[in-house]
mmCIF file of the N, C-alpha and C atoms, coordinates in Angstrom:
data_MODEL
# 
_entry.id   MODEL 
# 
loop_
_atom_site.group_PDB 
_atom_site.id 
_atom_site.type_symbol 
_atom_site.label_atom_id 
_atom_site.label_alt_id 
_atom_site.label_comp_id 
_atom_site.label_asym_id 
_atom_site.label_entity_id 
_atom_site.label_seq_id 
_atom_site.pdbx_PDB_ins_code 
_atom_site.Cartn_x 
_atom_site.Cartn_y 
_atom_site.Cartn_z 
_atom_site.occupancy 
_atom_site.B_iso_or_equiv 
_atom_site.pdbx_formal_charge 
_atom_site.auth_seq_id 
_atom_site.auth_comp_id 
_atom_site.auth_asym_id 
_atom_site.auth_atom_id 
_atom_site.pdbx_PDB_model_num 
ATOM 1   N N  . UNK A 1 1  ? -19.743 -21.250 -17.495 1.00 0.00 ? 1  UNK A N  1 
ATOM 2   C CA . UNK A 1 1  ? -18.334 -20.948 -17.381 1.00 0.00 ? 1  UNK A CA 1 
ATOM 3   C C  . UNK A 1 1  ? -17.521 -22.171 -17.790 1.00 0.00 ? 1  UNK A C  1 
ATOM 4   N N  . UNK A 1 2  ? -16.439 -21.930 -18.655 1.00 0.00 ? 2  UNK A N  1 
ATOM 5   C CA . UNK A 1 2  ? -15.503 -22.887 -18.472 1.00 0.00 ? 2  UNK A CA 1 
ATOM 6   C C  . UNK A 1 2  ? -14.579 -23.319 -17.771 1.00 0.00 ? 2  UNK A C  1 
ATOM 7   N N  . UNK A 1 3  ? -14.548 -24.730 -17.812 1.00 0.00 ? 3  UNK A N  1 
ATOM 8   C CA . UNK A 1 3  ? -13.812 -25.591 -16.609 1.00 0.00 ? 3  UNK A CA 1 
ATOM 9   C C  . UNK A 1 3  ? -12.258 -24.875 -16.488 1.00 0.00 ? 3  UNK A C  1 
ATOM 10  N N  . UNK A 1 4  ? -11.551 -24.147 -17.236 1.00 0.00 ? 4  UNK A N  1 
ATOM 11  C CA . UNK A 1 4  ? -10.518 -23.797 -17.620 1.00 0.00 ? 4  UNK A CA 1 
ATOM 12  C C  . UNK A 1 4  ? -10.375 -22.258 -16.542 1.00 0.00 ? 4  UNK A C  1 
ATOM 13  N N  . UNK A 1 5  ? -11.570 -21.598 -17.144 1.00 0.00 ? 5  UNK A N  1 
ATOM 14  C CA . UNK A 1 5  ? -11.862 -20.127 -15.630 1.00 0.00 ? 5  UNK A CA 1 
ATOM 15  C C  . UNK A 1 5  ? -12.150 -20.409 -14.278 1.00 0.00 ? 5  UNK A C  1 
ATOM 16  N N  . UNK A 1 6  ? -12.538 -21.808 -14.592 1.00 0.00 ? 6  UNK A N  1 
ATOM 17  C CA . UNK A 1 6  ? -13.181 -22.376 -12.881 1.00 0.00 ? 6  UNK A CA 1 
ATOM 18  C C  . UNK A 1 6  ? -11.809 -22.366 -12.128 1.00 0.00 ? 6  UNK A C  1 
ATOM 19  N N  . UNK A 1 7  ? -10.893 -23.181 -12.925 1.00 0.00 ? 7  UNK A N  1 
ATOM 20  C CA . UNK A 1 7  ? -9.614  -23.827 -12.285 1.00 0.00 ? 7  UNK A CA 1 
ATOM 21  C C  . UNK A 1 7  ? -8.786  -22.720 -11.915 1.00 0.00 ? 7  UNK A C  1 
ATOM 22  N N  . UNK A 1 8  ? -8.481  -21.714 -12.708 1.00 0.00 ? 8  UNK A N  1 
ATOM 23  C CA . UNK A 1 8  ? -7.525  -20.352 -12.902 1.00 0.00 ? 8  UNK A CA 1 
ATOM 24  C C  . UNK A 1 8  ? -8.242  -19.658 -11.311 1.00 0.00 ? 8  UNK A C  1 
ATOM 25  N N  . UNK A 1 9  ? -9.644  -19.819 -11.340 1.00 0.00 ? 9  UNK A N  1 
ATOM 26  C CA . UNK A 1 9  ? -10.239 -18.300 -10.558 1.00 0.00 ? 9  UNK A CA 1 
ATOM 27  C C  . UNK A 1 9  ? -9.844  -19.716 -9.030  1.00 0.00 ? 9  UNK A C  1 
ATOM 28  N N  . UNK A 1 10 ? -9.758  -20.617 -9.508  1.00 0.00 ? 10 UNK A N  1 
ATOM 29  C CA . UNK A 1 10 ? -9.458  -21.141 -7.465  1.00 0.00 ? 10 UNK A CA 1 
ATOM 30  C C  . UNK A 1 10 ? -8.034  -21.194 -7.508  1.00 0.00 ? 10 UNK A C  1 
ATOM 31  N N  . UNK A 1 11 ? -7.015  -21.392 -8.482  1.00 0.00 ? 11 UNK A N  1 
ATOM 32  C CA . UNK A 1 11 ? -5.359  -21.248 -8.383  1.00 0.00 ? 11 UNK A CA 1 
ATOM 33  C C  . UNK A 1 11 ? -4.972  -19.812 -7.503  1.00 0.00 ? 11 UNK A C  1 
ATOM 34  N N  . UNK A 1 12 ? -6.225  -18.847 -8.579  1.00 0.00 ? 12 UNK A N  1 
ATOM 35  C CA . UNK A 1 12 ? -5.786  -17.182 -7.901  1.00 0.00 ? 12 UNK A CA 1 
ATOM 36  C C  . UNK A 1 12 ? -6.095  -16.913 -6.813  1.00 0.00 ? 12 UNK A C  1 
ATOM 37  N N  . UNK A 1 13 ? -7.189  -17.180 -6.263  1.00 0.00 ? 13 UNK A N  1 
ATOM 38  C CA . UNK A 1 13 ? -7.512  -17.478 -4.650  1.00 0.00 ? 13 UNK A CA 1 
ATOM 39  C C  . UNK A 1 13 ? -6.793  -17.842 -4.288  1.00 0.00 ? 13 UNK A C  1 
ATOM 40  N N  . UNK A 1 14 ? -5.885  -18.807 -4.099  1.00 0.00 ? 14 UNK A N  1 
ATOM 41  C CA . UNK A 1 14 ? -5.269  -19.542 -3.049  1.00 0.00 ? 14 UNK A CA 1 
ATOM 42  C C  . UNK A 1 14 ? -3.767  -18.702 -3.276  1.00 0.00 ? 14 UNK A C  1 
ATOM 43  N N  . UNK A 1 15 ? -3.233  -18.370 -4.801  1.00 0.00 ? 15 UNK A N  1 
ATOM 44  C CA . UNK A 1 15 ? -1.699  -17.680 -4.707  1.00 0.00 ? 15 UNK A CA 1 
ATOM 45  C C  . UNK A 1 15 ? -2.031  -15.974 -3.853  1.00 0.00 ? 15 UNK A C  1 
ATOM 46  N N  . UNK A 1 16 ? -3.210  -15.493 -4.322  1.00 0.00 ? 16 UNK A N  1 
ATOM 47  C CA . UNK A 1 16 ? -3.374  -14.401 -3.417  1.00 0.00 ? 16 UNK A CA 1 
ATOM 48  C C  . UNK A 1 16 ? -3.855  -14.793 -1.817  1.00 0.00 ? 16 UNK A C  1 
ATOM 49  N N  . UNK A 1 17 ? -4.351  -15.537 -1.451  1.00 0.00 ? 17 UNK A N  1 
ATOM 50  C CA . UNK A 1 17 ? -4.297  -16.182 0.281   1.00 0.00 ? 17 UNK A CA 1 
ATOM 51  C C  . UNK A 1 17 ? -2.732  -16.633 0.210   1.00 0.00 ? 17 UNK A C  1 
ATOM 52  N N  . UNK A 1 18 ? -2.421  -17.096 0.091   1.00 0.00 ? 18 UNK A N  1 
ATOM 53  C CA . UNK A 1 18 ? -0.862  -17.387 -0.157  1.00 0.00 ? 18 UNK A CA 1 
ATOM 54  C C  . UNK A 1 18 ? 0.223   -16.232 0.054   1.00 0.00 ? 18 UNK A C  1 
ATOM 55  N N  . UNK A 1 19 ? 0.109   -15.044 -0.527  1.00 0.00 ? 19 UNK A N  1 
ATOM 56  C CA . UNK A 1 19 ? 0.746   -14.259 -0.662  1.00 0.00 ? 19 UNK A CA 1 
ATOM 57  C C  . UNK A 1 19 ? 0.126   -12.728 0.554   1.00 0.00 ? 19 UNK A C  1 
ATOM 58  N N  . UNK A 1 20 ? -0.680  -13.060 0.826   1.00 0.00 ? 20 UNK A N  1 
ATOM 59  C CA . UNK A 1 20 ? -1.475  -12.202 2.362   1.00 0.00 ? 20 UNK A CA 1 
ATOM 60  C C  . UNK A 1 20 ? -0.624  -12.795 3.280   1.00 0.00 ? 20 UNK A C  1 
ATOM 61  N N  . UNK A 1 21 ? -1.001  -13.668 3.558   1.00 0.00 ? 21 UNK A N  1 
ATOM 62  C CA . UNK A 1 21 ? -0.015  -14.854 4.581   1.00 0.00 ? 21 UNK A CA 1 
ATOM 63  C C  . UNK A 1 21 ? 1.449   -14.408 4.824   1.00 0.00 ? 21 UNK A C  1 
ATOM 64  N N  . UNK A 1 22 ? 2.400   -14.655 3.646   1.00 0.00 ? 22 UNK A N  1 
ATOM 65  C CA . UNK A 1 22 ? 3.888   -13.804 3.489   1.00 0.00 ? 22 UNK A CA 1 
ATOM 66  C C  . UNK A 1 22 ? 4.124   -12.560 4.091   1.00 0.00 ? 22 UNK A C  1 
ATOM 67  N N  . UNK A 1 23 ? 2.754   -12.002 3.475   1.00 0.00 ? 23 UNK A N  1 
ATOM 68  C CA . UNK A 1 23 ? 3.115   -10.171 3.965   1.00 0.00 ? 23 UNK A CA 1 
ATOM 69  C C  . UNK A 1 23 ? 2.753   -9.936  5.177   1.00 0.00 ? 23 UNK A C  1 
ATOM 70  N N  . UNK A 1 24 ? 1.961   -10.804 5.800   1.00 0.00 ? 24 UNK A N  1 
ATOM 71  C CA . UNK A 1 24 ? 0.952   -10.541 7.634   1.00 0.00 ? 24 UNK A CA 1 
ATOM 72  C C  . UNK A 1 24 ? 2.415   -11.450 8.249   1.00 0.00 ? 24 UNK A C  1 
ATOM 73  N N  . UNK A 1 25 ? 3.359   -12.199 7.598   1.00 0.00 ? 25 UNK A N  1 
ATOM 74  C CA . UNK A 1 25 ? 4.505   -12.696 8.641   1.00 0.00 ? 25 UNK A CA 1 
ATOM 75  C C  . UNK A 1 25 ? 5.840   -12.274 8.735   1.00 0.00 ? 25 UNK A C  1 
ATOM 76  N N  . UNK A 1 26 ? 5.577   -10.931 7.580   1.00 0.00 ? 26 UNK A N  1 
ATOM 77  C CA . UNK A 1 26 ? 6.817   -10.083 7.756   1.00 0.00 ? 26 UNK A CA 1 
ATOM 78  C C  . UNK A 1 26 ? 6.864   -9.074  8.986   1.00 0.00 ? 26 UNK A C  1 
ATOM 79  N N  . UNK A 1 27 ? 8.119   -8.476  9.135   1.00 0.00 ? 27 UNK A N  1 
ATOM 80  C CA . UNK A 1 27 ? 8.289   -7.804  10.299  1.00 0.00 ? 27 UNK A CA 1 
ATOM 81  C C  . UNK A 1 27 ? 8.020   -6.395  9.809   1.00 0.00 ? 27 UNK A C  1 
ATOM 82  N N  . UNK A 1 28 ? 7.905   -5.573  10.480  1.00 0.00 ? 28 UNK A N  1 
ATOM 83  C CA . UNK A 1 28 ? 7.311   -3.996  10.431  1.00 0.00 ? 28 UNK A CA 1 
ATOM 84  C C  . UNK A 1 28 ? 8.456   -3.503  9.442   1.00 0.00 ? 28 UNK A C  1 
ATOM 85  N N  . UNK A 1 29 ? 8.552   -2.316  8.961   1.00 0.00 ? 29 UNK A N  1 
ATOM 86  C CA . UNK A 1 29 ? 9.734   -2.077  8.948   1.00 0.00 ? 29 UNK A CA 1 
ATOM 87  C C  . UNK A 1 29 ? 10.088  0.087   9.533   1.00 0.00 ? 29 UNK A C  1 
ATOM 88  N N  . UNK A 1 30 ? 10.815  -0.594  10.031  1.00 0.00 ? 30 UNK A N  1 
ATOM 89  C CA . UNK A 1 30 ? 10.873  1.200   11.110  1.00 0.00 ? 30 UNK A CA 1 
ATOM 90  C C  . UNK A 1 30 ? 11.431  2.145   10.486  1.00 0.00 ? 30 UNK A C  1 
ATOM 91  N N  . UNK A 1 31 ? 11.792  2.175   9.132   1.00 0.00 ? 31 UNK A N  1 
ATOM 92  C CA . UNK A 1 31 ? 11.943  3.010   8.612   1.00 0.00 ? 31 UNK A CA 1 
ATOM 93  C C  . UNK A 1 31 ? 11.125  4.359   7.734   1.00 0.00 ? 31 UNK A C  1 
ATOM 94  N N  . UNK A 1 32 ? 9.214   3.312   7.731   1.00 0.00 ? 32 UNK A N  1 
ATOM 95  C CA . UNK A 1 32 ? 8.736   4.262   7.367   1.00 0.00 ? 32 UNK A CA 1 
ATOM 96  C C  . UNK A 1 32 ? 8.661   4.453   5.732   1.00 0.00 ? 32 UNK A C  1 
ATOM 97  N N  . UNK A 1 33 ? 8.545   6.044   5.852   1.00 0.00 ? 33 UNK A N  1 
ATOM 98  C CA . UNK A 1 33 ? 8.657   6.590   4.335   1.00 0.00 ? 33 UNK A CA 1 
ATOM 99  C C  . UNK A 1 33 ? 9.908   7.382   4.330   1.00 0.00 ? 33 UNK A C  1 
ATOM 100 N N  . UNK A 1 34 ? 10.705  7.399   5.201   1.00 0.00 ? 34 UNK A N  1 
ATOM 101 C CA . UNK A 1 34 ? 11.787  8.055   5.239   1.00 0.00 ? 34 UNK A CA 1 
ATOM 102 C C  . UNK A 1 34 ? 12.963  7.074   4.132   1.00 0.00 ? 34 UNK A C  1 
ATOM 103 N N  . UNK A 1 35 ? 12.346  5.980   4.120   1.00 0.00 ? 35 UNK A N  1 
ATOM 104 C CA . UNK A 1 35 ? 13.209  5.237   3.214   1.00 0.00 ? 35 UNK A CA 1 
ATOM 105 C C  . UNK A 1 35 ? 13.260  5.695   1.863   1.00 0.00 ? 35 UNK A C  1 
ATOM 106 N N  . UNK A 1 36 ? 12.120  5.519   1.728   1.00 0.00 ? 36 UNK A N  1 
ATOM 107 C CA . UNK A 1 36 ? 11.667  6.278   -0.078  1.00 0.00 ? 36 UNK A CA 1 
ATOM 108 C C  . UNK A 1 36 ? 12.700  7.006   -0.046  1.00 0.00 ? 36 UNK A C  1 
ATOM 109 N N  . UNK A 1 37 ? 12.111  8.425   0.334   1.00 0.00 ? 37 UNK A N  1 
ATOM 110 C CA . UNK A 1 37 ? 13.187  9.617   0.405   1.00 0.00 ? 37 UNK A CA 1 
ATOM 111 C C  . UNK A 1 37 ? 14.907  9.539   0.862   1.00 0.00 ? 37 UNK A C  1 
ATOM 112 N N  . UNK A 1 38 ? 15.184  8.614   0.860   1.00 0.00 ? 38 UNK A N  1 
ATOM 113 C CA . UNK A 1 38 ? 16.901  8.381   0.919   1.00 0.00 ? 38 UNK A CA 1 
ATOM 114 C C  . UNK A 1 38 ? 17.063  8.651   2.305   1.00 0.00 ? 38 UNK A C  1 
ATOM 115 N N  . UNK A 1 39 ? 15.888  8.666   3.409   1.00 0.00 ? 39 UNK A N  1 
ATOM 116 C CA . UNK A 1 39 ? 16.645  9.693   4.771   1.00 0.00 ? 39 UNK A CA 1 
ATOM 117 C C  . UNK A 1 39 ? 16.917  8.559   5.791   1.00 0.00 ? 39 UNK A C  1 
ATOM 118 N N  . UNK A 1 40 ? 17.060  7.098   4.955   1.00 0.00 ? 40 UNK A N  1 
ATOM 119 C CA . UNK A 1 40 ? 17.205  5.991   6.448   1.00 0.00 ? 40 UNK A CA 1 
ATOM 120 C C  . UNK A 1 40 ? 18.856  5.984   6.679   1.00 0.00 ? 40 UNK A C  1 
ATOM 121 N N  . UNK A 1 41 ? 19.284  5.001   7.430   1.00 0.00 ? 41 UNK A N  1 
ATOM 122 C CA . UNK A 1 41 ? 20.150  4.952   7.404   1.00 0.00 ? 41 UNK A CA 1 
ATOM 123 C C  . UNK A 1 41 ? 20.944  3.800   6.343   1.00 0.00 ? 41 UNK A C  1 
ATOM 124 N N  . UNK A 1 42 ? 22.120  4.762   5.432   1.00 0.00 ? 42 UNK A N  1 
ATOM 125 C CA . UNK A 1 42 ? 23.118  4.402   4.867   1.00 0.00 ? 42 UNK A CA 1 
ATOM 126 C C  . UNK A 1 42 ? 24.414  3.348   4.576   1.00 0.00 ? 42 UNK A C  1 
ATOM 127 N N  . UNK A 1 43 ? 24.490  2.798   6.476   1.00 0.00 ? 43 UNK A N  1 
ATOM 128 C CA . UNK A 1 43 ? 25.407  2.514   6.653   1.00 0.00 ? 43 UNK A CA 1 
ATOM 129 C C  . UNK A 1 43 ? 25.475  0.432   6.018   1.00 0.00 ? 43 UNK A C  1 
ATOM 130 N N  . UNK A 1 44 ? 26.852  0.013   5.577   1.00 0.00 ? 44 UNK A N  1 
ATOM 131 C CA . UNK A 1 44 ? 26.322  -1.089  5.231   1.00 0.00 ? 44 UNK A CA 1 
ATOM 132 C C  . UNK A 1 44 ? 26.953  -1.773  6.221   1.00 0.00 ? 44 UNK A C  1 
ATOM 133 N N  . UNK A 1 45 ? 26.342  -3.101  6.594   1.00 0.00 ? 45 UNK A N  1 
ATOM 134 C CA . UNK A 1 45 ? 26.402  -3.849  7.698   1.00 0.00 ? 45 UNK A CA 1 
ATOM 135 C C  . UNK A 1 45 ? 26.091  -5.327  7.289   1.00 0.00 ? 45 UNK A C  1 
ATOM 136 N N  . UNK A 1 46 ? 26.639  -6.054  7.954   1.00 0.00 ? 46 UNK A N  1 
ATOM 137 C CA . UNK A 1 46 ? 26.953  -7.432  7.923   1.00 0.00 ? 46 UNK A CA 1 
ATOM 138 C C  . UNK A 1 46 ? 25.668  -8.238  7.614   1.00 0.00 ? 46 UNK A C  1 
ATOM 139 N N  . UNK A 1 47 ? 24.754  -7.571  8.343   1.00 0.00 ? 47 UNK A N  1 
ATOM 140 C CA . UNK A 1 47 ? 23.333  -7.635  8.519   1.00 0.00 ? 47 UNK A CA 1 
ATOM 141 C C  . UNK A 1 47 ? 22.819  -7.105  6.614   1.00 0.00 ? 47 UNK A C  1 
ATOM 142 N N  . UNK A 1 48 ? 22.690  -6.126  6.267   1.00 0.00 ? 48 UNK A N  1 
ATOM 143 C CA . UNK A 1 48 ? 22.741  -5.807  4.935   1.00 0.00 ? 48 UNK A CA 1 
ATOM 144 C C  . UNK A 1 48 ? 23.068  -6.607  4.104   1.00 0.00 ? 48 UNK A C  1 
ATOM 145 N N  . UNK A 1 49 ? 24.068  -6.920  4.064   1.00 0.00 ? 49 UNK A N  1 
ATOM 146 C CA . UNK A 1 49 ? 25.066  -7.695  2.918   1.00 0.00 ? 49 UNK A CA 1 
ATOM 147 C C  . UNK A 1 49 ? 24.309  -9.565  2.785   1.00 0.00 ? 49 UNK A C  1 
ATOM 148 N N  . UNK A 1 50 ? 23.977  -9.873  4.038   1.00 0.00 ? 50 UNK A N  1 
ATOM 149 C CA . UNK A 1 50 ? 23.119  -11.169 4.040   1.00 0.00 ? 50 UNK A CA 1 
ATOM 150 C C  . UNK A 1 50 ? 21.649  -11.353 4.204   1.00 0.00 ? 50 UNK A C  1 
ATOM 151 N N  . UNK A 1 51 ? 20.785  -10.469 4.016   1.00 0.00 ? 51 UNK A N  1 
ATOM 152 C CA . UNK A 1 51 ? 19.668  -10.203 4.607   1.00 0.00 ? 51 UNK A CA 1 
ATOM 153 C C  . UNK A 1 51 ? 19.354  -11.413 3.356   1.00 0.00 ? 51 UNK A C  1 
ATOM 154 N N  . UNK A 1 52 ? 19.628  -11.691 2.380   1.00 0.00 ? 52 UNK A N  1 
ATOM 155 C CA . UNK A 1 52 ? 18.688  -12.573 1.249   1.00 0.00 ? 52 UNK A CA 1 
ATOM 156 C C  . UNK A 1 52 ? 18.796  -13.958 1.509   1.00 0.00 ? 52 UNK A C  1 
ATOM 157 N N  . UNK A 1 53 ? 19.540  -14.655 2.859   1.00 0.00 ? 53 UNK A N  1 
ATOM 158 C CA . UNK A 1 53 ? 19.697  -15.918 3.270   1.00 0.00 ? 53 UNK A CA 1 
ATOM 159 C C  . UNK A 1 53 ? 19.018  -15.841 4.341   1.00 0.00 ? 53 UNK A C  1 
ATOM 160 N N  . UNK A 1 54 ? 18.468  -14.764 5.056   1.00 0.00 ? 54 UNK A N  1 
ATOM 161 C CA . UNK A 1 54 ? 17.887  -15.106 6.489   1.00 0.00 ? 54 UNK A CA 1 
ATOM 162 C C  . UNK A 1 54 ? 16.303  -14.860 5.875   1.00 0.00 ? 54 UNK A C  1 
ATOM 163 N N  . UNK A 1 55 ? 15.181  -15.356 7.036   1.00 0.00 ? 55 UNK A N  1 
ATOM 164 C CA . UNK A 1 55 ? 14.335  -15.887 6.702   1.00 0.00 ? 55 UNK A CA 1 
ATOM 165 C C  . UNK A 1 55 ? 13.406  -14.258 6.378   1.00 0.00 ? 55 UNK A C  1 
ATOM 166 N N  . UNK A 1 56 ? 13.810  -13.401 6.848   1.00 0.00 ? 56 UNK A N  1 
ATOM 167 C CA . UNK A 1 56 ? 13.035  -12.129 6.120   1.00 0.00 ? 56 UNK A CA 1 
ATOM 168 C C  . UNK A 1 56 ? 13.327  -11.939 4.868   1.00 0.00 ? 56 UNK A C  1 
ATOM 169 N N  . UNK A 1 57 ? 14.631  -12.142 4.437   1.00 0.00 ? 57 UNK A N  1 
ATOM 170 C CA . UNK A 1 57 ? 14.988  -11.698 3.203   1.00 0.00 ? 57 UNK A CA 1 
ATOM 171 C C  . UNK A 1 57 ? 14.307  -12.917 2.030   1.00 0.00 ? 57 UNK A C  1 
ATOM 172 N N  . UNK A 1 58 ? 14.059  -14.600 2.683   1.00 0.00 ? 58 UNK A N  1 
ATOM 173 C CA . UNK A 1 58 ? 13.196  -15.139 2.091   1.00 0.00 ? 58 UNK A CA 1 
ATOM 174 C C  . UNK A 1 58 ? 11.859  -14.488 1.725   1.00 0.00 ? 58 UNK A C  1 
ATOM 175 N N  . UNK A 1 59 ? 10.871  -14.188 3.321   1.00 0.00 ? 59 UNK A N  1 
ATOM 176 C CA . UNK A 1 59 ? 9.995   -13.853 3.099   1.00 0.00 ? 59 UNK A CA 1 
ATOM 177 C C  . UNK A 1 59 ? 9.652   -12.861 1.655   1.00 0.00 ? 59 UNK A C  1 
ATOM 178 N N  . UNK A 1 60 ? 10.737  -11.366 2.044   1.00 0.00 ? 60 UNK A N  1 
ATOM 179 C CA . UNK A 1 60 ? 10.384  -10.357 0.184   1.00 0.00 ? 60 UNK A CA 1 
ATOM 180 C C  . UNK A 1 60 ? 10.585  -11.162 -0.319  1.00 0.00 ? 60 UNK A C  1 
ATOM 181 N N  . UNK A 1 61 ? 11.392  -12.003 -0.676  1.00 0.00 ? 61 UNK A N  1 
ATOM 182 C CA . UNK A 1 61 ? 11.589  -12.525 -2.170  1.00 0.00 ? 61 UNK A CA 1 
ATOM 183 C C  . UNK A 1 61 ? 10.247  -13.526 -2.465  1.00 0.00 ? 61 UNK A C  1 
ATOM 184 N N  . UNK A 1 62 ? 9.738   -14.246 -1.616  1.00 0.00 ? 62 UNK A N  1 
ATOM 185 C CA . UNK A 1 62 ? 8.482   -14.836 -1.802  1.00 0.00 ? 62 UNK A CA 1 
ATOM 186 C C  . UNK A 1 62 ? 7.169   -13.850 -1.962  1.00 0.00 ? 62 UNK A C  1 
ATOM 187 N N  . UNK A 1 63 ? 7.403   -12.512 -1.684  1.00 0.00 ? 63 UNK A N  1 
ATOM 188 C CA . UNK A 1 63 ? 6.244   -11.469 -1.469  1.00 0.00 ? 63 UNK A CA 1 
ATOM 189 C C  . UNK A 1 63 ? 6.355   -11.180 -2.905  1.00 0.00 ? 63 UNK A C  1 
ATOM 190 N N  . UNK A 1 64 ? 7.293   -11.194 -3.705  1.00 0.00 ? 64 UNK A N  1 
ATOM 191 C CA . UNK A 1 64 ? 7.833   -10.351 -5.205  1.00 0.00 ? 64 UNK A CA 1 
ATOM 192 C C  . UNK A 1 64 ? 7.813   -11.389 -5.852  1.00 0.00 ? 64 UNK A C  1 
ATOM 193 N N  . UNK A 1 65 ? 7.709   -12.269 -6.015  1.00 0.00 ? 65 UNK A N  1 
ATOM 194 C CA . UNK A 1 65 ? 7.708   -13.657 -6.844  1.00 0.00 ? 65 UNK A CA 1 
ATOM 195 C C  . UNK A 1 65 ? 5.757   -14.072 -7.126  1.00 0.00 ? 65 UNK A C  1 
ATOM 196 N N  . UNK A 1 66 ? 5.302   -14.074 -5.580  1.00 0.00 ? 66 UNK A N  1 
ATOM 197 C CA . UNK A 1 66 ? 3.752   -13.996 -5.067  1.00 0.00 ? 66 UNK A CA 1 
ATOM 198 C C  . UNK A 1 66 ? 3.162   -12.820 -5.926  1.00 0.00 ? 66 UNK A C  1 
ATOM 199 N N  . UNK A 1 67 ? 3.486   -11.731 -6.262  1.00 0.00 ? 67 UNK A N  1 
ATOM 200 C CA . UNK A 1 67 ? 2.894   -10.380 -6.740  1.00 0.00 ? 67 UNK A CA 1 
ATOM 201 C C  . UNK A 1 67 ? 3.075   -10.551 -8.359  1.00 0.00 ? 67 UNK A C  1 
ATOM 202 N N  . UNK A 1 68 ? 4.164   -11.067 -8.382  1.00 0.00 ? 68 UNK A N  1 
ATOM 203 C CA . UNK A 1 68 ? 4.110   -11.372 -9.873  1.00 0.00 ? 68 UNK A CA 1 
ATOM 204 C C  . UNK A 1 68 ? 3.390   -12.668 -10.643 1.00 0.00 ? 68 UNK A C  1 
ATOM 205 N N  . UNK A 1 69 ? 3.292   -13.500 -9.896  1.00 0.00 ? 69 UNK A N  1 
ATOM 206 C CA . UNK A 1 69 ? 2.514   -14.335 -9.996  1.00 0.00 ? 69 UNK A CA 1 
ATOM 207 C C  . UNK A 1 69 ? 0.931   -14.412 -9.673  1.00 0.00 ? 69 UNK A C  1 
ATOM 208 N N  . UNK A 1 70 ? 0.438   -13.384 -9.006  1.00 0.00 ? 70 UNK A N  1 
ATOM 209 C CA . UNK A 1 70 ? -0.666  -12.976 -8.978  1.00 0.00 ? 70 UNK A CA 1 
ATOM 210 C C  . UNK A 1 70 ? -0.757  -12.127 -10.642 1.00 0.00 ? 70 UNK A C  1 
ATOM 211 N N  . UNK A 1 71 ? 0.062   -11.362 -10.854 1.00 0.00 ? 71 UNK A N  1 
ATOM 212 C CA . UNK A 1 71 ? -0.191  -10.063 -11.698 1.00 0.00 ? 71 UNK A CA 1 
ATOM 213 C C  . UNK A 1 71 ? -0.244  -11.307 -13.384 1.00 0.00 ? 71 UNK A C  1 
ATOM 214 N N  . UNK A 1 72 ? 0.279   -11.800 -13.107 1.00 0.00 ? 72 UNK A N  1 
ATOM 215 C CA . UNK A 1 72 ? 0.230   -13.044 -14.348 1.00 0.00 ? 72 UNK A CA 1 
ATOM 216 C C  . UNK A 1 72 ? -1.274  -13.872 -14.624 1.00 0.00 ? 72 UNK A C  1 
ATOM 217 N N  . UNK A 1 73 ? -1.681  -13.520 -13.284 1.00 0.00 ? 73 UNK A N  1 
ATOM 218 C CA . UNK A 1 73 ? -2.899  -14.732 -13.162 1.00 0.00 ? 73 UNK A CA 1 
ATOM 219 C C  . UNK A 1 73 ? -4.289  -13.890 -13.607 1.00 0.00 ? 73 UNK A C  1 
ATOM 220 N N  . UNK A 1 74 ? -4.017  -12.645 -13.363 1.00 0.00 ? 74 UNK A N  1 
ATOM 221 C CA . UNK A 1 74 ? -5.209  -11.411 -13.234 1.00 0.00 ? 74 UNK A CA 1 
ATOM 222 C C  . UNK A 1 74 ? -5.071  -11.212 -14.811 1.00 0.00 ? 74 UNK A C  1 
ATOM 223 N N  . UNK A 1 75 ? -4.455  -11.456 -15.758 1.00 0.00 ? 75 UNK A N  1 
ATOM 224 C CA . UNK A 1 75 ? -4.266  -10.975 -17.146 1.00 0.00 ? 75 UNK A CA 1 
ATOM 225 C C  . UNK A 1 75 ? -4.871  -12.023 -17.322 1.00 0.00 ? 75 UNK A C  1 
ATOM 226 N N  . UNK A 1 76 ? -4.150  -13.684 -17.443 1.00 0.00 ? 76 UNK A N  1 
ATOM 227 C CA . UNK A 1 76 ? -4.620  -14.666 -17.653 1.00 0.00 ? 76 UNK A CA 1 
ATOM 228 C C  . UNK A 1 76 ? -6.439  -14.758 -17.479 1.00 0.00 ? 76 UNK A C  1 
ATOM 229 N N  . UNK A 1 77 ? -6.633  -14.216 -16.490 1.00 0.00 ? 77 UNK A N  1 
ATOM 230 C CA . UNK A 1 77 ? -8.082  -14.520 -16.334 1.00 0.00 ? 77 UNK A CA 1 
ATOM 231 C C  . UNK A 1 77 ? -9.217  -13.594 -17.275 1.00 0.00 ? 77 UNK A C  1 
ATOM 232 N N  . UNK A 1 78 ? -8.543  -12.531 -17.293 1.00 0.00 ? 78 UNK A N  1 
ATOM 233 C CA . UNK A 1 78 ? -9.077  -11.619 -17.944 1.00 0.00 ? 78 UNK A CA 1 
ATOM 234 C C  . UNK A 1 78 ? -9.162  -11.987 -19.399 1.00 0.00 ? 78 UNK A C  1 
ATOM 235 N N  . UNK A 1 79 ? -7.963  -13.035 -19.928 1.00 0.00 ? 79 UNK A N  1 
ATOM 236 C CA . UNK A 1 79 ? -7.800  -13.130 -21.317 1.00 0.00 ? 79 UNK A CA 1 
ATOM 237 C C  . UNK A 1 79 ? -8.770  -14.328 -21.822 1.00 0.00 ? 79 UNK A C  1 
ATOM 238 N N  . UNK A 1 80 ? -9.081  -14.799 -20.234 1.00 0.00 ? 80 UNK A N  1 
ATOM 239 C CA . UNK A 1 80 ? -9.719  -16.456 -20.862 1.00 0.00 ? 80 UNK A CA 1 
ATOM 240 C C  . UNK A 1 80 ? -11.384 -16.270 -20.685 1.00 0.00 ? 80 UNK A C  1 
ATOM 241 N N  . UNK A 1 81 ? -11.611 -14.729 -19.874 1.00 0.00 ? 81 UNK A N  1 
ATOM 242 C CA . UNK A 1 81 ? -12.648 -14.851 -19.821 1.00 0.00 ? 81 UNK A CA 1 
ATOM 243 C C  . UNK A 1 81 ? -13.181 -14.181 -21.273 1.00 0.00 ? 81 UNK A C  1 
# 
């Protein structure tokens, strides 16, 4: 194997342990699948409007950044192998 797949296949280990971690320290969310289907609630709230400065709204954005950066790494590996 090359030193180049060695390095990639322990980066992807650790951004996918990395990105388990994010998602096991998010909070539930009680809405379910009722969300999908439009049936949560509507209303917008103060809480809504700032959710991307408090530390959950960090967490998704590190979960969606983590997924894409996994999904980058799984091509990459595939291309070098």
């Amino acid at each position: 194997m090359s030193v180049l797949y060695i390095i990639l296949s322990v980066l992807f280990v650790l951004v996918c342990a990395g990105v388990t971690v994010v998602i096991l320290l998010q909070k539930k969310s009680s809405q379910g699948l009722g969300s999908i289907a439009g049936m949560g609630n509507t209303t917008d709230r103060y809480w809504d409007k700032n959710k991307s400065r408090s530390y959950e709204g960090k967490l998704e954005r590190y979960t969606k950044i983590g997924g894409a950066v996994m999904f980058v790494f799984s091509i990459v590996l595939c291309l070098v192998r």
